[in-house]
PDB file of N, CA, C and O in Angstrom:
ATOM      1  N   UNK A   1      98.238 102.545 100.222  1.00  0.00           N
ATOM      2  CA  UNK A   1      97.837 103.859  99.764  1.00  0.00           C
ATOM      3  C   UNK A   1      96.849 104.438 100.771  1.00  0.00           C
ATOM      4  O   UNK A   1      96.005 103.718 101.305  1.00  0.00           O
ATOM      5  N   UNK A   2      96.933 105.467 100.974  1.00  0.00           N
ATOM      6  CA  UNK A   2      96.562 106.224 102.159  1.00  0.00           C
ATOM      7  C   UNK A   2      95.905 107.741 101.258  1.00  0.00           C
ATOM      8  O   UNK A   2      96.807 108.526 100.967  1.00  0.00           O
ATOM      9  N   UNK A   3      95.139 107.978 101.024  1.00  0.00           N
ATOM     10  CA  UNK A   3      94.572 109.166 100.055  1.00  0.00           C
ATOM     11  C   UNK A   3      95.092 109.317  99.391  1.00  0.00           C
ATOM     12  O   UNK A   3      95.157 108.317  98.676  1.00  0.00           O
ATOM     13  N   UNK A   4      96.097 110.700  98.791  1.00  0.00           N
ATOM     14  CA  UNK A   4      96.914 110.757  98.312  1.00  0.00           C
ATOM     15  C   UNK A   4      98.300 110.307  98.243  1.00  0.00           C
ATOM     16  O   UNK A   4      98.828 110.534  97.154  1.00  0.00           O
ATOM     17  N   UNK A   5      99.204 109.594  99.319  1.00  0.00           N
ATOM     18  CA  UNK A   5      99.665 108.956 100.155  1.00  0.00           C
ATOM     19  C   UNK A   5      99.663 108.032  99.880  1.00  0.00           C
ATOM     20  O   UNK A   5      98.651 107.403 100.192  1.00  0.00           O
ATOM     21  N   UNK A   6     100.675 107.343  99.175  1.00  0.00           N
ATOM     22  CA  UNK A   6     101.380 105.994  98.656  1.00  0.00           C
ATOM     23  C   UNK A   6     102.899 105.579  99.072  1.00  0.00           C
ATOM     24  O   UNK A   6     103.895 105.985  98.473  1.00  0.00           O
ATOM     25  N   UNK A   7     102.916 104.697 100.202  1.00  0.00           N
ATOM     26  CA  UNK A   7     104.092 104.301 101.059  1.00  0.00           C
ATOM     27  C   UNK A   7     104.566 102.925 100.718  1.00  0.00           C
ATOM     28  O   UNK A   7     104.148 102.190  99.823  1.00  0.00           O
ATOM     29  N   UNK A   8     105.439 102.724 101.522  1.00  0.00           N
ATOM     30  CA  UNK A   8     106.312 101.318 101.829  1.00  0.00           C
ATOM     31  C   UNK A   8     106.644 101.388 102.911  1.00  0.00           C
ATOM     32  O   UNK A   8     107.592 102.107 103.227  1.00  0.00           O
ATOM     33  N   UNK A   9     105.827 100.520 103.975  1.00  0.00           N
ATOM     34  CA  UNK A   9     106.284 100.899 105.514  1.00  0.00           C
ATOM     35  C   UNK A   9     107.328  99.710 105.752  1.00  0.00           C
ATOM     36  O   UNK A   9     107.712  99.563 106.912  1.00  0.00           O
ATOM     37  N   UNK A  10     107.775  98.934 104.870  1.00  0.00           N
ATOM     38  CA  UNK A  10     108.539  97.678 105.350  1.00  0.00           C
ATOM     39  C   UNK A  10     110.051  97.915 104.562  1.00  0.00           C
ATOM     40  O   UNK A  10     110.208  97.037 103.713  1.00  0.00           O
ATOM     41  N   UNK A  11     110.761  98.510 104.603  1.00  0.00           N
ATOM     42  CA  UNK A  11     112.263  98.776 104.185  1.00  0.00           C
ATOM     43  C   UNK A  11     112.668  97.410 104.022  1.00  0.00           C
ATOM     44  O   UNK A  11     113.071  97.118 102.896  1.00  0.00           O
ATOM     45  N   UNK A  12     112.649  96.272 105.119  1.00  0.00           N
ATOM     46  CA  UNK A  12     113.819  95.339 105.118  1.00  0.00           C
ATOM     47  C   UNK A  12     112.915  94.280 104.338  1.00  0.00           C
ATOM     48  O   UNK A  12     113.790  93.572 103.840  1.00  0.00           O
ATOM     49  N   UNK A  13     112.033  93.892 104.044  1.00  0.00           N
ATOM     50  CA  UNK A  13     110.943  93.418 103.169  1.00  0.00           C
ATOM     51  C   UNK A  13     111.456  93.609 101.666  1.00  0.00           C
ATOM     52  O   UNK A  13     111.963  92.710 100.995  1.00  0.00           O
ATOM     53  N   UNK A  14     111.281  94.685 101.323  1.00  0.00           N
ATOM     54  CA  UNK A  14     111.775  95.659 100.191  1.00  0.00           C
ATOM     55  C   UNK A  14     113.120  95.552  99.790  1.00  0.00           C
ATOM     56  O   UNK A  14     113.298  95.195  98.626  1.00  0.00           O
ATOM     57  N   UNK A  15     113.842  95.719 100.301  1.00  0.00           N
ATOM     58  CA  UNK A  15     115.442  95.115 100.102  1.00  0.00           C
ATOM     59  C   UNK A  15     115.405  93.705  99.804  1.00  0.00           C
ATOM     60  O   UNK A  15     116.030  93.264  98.840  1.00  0.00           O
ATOM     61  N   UNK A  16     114.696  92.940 100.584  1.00  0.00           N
ATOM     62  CA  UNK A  16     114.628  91.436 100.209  1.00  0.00           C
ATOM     63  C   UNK A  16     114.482  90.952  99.091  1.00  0.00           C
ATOM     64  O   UNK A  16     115.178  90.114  98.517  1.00  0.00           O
ATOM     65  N   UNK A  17     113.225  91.668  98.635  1.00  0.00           N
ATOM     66  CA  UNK A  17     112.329  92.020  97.629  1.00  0.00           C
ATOM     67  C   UNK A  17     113.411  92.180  96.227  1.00  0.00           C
ATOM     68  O   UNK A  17     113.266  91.369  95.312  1.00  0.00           O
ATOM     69  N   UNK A  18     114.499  93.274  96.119  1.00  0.00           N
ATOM     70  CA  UNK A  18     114.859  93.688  95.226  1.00  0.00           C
ATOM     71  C   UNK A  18     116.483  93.064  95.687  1.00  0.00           C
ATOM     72  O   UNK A  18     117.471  93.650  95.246  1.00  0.00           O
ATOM     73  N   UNK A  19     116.630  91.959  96.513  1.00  0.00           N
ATOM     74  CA  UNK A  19     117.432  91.592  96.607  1.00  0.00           C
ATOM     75  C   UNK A  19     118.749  92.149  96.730  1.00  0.00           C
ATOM     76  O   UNK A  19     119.600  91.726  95.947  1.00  0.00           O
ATOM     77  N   UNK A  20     119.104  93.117  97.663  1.00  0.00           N
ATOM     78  CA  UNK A  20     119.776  94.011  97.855  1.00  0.00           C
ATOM     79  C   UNK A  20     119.812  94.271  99.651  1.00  0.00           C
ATOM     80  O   UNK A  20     118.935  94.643 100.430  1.00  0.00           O
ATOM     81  N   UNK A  21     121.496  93.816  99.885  1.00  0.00           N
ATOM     82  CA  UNK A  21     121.958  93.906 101.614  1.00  0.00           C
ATOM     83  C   UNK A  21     121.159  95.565 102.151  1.00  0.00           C
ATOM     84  O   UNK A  21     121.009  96.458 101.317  1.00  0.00           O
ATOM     85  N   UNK A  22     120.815  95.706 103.305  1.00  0.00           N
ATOM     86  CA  UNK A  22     119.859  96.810 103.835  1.00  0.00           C
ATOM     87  C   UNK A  22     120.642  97.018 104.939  1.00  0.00           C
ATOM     88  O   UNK A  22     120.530  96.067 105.712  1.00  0.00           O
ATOM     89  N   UNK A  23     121.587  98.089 105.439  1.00  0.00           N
ATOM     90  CA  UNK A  23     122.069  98.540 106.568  1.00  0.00           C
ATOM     91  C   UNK A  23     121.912  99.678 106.836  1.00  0.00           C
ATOM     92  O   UNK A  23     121.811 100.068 105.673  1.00  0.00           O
ATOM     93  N   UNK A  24     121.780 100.756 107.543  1.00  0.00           N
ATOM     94  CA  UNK A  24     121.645 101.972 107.328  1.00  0.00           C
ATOM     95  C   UNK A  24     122.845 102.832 107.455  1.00  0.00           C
ATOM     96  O   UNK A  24     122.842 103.995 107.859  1.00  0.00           O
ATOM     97  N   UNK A  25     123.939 102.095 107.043  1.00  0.00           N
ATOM     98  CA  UNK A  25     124.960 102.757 107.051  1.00  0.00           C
ATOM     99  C   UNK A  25     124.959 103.604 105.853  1.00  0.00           C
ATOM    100  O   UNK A  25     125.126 104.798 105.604  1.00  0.00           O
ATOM    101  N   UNK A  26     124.567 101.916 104.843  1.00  0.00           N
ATOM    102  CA  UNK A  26     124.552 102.081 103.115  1.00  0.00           C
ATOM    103  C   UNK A  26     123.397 103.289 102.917  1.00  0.00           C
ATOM    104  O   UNK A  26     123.709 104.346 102.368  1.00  0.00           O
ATOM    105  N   UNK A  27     122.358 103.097 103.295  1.00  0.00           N
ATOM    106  CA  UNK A  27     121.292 104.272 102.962  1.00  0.00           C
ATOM    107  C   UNK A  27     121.022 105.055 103.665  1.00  0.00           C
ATOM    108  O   UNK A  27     121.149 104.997 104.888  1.00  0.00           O
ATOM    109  N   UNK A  28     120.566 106.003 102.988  1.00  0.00           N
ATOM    110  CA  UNK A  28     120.288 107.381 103.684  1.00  0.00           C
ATOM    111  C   UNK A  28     118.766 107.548 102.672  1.00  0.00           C
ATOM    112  O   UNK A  28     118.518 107.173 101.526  1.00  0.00           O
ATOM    113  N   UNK A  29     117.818 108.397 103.857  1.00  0.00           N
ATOM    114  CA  UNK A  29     116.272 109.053 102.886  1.00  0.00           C
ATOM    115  C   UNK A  29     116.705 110.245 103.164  1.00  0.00           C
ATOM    116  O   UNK A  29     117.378 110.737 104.070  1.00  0.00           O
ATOM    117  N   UNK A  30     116.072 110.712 101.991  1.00  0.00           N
ATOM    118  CA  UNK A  30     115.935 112.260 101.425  1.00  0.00           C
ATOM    119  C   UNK A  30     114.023 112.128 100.995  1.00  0.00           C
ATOM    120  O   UNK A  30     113.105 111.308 101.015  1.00  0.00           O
ATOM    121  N   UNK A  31     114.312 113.571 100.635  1.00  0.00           N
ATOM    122  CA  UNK A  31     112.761 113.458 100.605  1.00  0.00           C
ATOM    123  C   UNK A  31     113.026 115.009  99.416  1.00  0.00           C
ATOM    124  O   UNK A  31     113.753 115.968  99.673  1.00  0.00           O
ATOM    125  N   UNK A  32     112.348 114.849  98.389  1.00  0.00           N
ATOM    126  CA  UNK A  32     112.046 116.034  97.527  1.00  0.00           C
ATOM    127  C   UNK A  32     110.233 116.081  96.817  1.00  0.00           C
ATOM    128  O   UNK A  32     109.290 115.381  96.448  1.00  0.00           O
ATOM    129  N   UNK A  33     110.728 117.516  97.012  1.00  0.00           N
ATOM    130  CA  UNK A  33     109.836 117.720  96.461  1.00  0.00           C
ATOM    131  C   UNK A  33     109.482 119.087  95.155  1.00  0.00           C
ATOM    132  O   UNK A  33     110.309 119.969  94.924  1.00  0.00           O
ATOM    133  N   UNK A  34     108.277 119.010  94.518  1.00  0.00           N
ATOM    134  CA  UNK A  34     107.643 120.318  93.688  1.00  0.00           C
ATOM    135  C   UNK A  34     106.560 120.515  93.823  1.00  0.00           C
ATOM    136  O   UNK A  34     105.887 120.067  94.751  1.00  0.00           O
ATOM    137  N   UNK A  35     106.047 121.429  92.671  1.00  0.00           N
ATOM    138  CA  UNK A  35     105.143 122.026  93.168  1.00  0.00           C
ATOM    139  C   UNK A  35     103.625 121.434  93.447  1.00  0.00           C
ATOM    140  O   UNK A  35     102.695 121.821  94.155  1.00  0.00           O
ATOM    141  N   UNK A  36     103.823 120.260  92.515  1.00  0.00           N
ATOM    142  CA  UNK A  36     102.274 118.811  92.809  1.00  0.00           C
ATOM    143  C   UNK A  36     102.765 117.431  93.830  1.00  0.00           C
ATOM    144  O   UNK A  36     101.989 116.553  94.208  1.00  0.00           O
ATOM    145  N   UNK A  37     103.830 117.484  94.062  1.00  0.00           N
ATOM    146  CA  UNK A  37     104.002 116.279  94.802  1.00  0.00           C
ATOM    147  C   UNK A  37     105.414 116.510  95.969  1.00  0.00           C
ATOM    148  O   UNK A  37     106.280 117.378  95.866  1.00  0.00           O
ATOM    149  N   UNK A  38     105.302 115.431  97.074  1.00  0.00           N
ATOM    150  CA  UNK A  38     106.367 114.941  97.658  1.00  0.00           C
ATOM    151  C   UNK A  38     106.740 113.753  97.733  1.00  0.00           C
ATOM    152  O   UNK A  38     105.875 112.966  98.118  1.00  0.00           O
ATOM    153  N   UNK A  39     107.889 113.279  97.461  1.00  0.00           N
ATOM    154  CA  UNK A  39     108.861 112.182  97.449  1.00  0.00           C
ATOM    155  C   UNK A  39     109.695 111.852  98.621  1.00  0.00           C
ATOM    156  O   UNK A  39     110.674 112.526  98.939  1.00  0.00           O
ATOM    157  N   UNK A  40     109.334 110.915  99.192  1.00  0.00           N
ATOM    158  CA  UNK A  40     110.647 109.967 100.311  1.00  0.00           C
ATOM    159  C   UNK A  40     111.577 109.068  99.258  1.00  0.00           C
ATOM    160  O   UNK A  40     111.105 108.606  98.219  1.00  0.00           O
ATOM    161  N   UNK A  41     112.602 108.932  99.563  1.00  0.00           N
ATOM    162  CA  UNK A  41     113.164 108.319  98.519  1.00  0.00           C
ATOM    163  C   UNK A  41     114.860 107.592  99.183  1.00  0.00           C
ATOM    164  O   UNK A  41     115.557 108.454  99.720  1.00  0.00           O
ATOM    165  N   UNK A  42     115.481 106.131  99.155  1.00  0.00           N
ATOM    166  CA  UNK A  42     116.397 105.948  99.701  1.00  0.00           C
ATOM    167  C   UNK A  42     117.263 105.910  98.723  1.00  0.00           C
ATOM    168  O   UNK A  42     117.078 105.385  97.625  1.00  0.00           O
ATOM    169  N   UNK A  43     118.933 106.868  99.369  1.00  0.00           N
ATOM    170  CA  UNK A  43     119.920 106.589  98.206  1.00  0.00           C
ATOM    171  C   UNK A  43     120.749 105.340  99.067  1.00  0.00           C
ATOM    172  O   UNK A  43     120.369 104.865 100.138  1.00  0.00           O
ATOM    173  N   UNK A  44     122.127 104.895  98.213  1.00  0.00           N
ATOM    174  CA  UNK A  44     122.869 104.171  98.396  1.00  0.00           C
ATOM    175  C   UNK A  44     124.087 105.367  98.623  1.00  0.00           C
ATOM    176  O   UNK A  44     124.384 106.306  97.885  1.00  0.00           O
ATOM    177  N   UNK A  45     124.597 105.001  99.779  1.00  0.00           N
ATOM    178  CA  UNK A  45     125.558 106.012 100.154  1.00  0.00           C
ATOM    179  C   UNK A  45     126.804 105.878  98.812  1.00  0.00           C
ATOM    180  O   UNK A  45     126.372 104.828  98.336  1.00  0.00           O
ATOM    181  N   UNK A  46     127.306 106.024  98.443  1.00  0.00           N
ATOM    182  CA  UNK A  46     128.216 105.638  97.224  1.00  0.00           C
ATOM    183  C   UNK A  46     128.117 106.072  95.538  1.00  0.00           C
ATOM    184  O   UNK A  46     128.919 106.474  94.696  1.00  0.00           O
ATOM    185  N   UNK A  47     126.526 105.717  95.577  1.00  0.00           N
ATOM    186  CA  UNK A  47     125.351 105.937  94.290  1.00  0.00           C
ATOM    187  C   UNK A  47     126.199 104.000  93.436  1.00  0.00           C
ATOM    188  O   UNK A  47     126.382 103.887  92.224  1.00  0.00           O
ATOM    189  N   UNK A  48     126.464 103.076  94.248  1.00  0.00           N
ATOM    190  CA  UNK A  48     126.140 102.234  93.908  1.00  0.00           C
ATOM    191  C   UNK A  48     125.235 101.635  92.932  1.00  0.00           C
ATOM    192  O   UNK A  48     125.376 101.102  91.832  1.00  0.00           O
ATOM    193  N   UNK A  49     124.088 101.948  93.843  1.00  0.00           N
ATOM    194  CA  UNK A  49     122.748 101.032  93.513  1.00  0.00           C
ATOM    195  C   UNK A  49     122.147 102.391  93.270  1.00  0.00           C
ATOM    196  O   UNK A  49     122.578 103.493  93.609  1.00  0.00           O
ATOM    197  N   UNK A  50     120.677 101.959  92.374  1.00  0.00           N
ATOM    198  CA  UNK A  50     119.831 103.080  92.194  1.00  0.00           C
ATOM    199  C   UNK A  50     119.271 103.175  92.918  1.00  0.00           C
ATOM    200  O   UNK A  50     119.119 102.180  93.627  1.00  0.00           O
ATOM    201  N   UNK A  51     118.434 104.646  93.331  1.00  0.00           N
ATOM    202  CA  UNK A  51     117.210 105.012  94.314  1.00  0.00           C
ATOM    203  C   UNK A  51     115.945 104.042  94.478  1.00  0.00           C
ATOM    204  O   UNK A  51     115.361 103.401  93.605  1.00  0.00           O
ATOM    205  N   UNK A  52     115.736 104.109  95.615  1.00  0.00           N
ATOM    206  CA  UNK A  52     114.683 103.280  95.911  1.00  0.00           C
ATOM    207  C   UNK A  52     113.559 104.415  96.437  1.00  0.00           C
ATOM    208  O   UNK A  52     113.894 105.307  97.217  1.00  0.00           O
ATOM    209  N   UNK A  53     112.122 104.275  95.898  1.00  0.00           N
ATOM    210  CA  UNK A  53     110.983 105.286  96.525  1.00  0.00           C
ATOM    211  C   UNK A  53     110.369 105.007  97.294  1.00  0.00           C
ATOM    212  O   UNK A  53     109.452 104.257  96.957  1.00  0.00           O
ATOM    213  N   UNK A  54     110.444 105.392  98.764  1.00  0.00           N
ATOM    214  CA  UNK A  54     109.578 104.716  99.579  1.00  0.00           C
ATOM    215  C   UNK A  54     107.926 105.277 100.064  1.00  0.00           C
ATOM    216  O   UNK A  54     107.135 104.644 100.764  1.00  0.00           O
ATOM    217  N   UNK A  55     107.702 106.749  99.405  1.00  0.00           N
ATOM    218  CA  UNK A  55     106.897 107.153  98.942  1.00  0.00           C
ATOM    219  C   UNK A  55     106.237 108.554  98.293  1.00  0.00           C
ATOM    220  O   UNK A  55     107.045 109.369  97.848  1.00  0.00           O
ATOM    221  N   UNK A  56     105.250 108.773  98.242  1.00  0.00           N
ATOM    222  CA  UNK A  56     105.148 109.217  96.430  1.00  0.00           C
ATOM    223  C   UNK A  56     103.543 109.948  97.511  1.00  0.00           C
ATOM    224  O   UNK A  56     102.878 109.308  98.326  1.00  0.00           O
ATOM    225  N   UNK A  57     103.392 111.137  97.177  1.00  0.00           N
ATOM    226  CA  UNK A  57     102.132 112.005  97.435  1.00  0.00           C
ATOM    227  C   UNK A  57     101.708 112.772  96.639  1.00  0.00           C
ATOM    228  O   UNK A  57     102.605 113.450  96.139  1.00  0.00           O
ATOM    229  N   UNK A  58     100.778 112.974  96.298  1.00  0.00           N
ATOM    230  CA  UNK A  58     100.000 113.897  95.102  1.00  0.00           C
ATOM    231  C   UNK A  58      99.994 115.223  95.851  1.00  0.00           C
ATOM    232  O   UNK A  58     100.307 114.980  97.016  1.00  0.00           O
ATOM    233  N   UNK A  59      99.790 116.402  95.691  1.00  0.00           N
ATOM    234  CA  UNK A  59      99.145 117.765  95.302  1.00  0.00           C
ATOM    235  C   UNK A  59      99.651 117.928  97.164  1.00  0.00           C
ATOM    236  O   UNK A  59      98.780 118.569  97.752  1.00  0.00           O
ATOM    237  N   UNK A  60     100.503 117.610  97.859  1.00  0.00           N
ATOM    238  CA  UNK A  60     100.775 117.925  99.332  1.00  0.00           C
ATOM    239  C   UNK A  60     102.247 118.474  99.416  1.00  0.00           C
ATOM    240  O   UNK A  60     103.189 117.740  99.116  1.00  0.00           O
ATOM    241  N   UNK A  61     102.446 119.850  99.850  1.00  0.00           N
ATOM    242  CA  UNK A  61     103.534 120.552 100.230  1.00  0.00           C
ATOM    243  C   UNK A  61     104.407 120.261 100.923  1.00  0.00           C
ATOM    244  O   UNK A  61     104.220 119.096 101.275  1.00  0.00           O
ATOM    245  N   UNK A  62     105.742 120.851 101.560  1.00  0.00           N
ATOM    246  CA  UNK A  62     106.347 120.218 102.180  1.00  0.00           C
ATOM    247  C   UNK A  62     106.287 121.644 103.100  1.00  0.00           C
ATOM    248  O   UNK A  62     106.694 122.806 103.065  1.00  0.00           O
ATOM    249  N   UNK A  63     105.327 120.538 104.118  1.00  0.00           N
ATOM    250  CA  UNK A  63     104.946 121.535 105.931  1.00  0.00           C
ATOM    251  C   UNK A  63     105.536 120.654 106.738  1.00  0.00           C
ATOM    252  O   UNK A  63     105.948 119.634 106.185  1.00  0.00           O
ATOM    253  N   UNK A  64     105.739 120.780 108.187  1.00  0.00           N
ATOM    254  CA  UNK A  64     106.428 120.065 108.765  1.00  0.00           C
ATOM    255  C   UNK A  64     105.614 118.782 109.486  1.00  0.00           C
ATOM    256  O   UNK A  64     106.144 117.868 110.118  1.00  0.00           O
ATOM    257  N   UNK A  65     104.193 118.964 109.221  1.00  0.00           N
ATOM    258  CA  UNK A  65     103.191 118.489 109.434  1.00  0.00           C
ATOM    259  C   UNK A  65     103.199 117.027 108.106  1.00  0.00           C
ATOM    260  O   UNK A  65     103.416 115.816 108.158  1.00  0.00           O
ATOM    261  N   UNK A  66     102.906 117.814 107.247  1.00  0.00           N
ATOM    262  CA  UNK A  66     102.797 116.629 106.231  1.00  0.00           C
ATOM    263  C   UNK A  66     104.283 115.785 105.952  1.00  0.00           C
ATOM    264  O   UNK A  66     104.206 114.685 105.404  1.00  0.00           O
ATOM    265  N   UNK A  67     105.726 116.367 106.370  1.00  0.00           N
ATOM    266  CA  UNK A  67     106.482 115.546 106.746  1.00  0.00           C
ATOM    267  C   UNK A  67     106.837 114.665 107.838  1.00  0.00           C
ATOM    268  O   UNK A  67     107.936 114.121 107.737  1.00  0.00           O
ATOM    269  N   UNK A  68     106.124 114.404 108.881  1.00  0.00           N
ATOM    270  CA  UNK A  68     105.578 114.251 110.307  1.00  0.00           C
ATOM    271  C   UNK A  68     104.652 112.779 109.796  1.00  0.00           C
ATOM    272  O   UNK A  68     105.060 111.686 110.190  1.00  0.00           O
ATOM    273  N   UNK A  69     103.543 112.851 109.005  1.00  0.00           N
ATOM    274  CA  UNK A  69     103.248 112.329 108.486  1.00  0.00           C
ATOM    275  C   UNK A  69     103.821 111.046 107.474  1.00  0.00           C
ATOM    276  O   UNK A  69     103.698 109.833 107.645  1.00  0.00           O
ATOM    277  N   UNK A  70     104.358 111.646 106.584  1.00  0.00           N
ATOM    278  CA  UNK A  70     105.182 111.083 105.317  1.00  0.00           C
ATOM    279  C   UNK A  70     106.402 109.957 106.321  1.00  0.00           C
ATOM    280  O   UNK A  70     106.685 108.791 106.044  1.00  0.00           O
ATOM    281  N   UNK A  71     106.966 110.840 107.574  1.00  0.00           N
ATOM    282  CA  UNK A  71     108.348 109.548 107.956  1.00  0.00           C
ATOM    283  C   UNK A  71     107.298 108.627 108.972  1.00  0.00           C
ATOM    284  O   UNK A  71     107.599 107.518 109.413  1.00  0.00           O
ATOM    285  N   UNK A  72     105.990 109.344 109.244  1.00  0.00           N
ATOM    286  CA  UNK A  72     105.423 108.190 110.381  1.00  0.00           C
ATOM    287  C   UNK A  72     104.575 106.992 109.619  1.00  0.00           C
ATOM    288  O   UNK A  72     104.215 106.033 110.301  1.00  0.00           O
ATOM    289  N   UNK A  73     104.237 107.042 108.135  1.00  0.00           N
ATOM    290  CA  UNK A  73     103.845 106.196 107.214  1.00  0.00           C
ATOM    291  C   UNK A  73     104.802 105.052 107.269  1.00  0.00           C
ATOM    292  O   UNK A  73     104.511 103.942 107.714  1.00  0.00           O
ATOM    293  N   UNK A  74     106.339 105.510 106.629  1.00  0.00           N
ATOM    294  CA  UNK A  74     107.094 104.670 106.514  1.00  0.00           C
ATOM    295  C   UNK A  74     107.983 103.990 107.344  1.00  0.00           C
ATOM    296  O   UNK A  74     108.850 103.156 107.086  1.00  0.00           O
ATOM    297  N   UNK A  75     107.614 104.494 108.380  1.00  0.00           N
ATOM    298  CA  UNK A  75     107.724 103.877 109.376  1.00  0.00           C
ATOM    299  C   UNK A  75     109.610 104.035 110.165  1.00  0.00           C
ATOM    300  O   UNK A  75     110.470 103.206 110.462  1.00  0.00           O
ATOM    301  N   UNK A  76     109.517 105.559 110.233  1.00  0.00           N
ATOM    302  CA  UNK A  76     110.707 105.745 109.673  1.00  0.00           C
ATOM    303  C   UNK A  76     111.945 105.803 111.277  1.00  0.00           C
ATOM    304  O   UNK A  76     113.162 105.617 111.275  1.00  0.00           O
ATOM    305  N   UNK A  77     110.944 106.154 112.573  1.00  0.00           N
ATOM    306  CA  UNK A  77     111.879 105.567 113.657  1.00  0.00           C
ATOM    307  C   UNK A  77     112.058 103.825 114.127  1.00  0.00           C
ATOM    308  O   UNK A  77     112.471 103.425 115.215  1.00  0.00           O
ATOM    309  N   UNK A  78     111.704 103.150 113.191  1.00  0.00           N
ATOM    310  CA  UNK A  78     111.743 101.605 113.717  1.00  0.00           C
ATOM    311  C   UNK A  78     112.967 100.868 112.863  1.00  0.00           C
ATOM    312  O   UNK A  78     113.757  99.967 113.145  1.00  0.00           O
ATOM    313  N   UNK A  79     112.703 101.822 111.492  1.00  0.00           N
ATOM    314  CA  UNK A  79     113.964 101.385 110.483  1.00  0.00           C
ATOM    315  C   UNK A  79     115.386 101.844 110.606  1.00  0.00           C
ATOM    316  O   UNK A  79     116.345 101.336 110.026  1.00  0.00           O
ATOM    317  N   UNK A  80     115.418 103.232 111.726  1.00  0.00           N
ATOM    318  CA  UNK A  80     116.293 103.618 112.256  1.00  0.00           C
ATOM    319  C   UNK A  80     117.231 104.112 110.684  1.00  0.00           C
ATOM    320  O   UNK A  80     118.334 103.633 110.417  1.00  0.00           O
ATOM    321  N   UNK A  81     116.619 104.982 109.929  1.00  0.00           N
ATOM    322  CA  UNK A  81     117.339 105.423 108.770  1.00  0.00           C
ATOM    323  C   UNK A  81     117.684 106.612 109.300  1.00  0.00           C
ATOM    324  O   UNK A  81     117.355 107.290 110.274  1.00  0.00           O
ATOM    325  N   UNK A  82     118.904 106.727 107.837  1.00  0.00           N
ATOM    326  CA  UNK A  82     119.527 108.220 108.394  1.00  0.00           C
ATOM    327  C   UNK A  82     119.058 109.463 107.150  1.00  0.00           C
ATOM    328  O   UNK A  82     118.770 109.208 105.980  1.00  0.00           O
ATOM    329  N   UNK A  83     119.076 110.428 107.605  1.00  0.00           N
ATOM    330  CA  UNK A  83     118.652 111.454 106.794  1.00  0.00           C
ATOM    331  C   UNK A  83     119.559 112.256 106.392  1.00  0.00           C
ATOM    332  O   UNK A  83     120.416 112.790 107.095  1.00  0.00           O
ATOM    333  N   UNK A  84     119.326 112.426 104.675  1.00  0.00           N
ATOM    334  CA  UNK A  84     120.144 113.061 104.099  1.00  0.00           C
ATOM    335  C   UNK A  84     119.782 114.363 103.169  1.00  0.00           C
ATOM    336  O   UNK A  84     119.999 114.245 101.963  1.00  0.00           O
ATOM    337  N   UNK A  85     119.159 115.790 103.738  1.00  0.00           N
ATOM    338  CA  UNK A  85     117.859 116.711 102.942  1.00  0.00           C
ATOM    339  C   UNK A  85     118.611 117.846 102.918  1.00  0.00           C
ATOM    340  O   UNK A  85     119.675 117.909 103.534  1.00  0.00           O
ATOM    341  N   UNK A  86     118.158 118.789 102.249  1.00  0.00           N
ATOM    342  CA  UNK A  86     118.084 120.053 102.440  1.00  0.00           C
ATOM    343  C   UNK A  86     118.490 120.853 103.642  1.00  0.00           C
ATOM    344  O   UNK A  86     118.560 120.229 104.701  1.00  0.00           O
ATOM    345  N   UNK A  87     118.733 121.966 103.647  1.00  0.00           N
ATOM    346  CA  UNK A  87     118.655 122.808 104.621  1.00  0.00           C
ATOM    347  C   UNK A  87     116.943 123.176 105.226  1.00  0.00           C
ATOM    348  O   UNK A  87     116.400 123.223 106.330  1.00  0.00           O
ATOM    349  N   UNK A  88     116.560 123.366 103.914  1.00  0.00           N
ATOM    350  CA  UNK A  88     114.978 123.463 104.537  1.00  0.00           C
ATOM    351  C   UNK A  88     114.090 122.593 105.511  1.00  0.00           C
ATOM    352  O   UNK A  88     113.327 122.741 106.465  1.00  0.00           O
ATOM    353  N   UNK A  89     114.615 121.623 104.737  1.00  0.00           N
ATOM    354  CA  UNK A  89     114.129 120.038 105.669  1.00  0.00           C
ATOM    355  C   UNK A  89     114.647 119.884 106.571  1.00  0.00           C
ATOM    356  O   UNK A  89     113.897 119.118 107.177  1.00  0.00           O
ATOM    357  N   UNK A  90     115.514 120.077 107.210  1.00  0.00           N
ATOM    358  CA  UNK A  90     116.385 120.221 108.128  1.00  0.00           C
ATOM    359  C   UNK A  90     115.573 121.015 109.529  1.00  0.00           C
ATOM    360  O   UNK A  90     115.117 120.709 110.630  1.00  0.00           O
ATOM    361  N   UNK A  91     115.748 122.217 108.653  1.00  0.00           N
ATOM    362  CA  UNK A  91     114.924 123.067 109.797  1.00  0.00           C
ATOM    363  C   UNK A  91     113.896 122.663 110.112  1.00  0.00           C
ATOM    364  O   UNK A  91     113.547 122.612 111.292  1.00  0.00           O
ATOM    365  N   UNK A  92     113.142 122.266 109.087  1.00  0.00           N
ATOM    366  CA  UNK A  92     111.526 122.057 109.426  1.00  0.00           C
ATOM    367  C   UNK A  92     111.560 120.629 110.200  1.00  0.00           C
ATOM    368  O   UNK A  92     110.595 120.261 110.869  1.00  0.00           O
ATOM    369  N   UNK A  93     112.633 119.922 110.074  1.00  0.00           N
ATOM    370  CA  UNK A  93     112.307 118.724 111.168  1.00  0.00           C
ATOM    371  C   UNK A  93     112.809 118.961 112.377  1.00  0.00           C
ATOM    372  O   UNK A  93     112.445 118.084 113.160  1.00  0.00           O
ATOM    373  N   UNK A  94     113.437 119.709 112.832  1.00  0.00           N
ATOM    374  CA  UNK A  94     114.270 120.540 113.775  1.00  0.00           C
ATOM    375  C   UNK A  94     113.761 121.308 114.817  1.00  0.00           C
ATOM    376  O   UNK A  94     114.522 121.955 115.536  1.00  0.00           O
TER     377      UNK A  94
END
């Protein structure tokens, strides 16, 4: 936990964890959000398996800054995941 800022920087840990194969073929992060919080969150390409949260922020918008943030928590170029968002998100990572 990081201020508001509650992560999981270890994906393949986490899969272990919940005992569940980890490729990034199978998952994809998305990230949502409203008007008190933002969510990172991994699906199962298929909807297989249920969502996994990889993290959870209080009262922080979605700027391209605080998403900058949010994928560099989780550590999100080492896990080499694929992204699956919005058009908005899109742009703003773009």
């Amino acid at each position: 936990m990081d201020g508001d800022l509650l992560d999981c920087n270890n994906v393949q840990e986490l899969m272990e964890e919940l005992q569940l194969e980890n490729t990034c073929e199978q998952r994809w992060l998305t990230t949502d959000s409203s008007k008190v919080s933002l969510k990172a969150v991994l699906l199962h390409n298929g909807n297989k398996f249920p969502a996994i949260p990889l993290a959870h922020a209080r009262h922080i918008k979605v700027t391209y800054e605080n998403l900058q943030v949010l994928l560099q928590k989780i550590c999100y170029e080492e896990q080499q995941l694929n992204i699956c968002d919005d058009l908005k998100v899109t742009a703003m990572l773009t």
